[in-house]
C-alpha positions as CSV (number, residue, x, y, z in Angstrom):
1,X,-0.1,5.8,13.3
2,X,0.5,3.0,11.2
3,X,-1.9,0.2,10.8
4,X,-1.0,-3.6,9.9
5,X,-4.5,-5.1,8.2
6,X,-4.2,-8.7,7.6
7,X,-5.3,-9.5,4.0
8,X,-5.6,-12.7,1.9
9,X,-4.5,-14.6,-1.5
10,X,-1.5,-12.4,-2.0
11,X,-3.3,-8.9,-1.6
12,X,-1.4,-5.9,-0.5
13,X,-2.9,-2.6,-0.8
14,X,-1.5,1.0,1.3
15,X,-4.1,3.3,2.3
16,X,-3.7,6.4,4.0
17,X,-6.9,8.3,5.2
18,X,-8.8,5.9,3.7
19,X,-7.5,6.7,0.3
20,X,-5.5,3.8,-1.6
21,X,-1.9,5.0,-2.3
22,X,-0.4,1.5,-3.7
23,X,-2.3,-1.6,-4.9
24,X,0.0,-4.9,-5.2
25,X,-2.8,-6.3,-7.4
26,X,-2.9,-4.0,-9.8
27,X,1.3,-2.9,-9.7
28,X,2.0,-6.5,-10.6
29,X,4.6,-6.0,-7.5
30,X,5.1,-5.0,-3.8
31,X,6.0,-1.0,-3.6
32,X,9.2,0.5,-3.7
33,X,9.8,2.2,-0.1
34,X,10.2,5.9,-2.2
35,X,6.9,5.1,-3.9
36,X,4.8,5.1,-0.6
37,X,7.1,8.0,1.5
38,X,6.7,10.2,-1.7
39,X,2.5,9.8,-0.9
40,X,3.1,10.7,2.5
41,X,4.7,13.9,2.0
């Protein structure tokens, strides 16, 4: 189940098991949707 985490200054980060999938911070930009379904499969 999904999980919404509320962050702050900008920070976006995807993590799935507890493992971090997509960082904002370090991309330089928010995911594309294929980028985080491709982790998940």
């Amino acid at each position: 189940m999904p999980e919404l985490i509320a962050g702050r200054g900008g920070i976006f980060d995807v993590e799935v098991d507890g493992r971090m999938i997509f960082s904002k911070h370090d991309a330089g930009r928010f995911p594309e949707d294929s980028e985080i379904l491709d982790q998940l499969a």
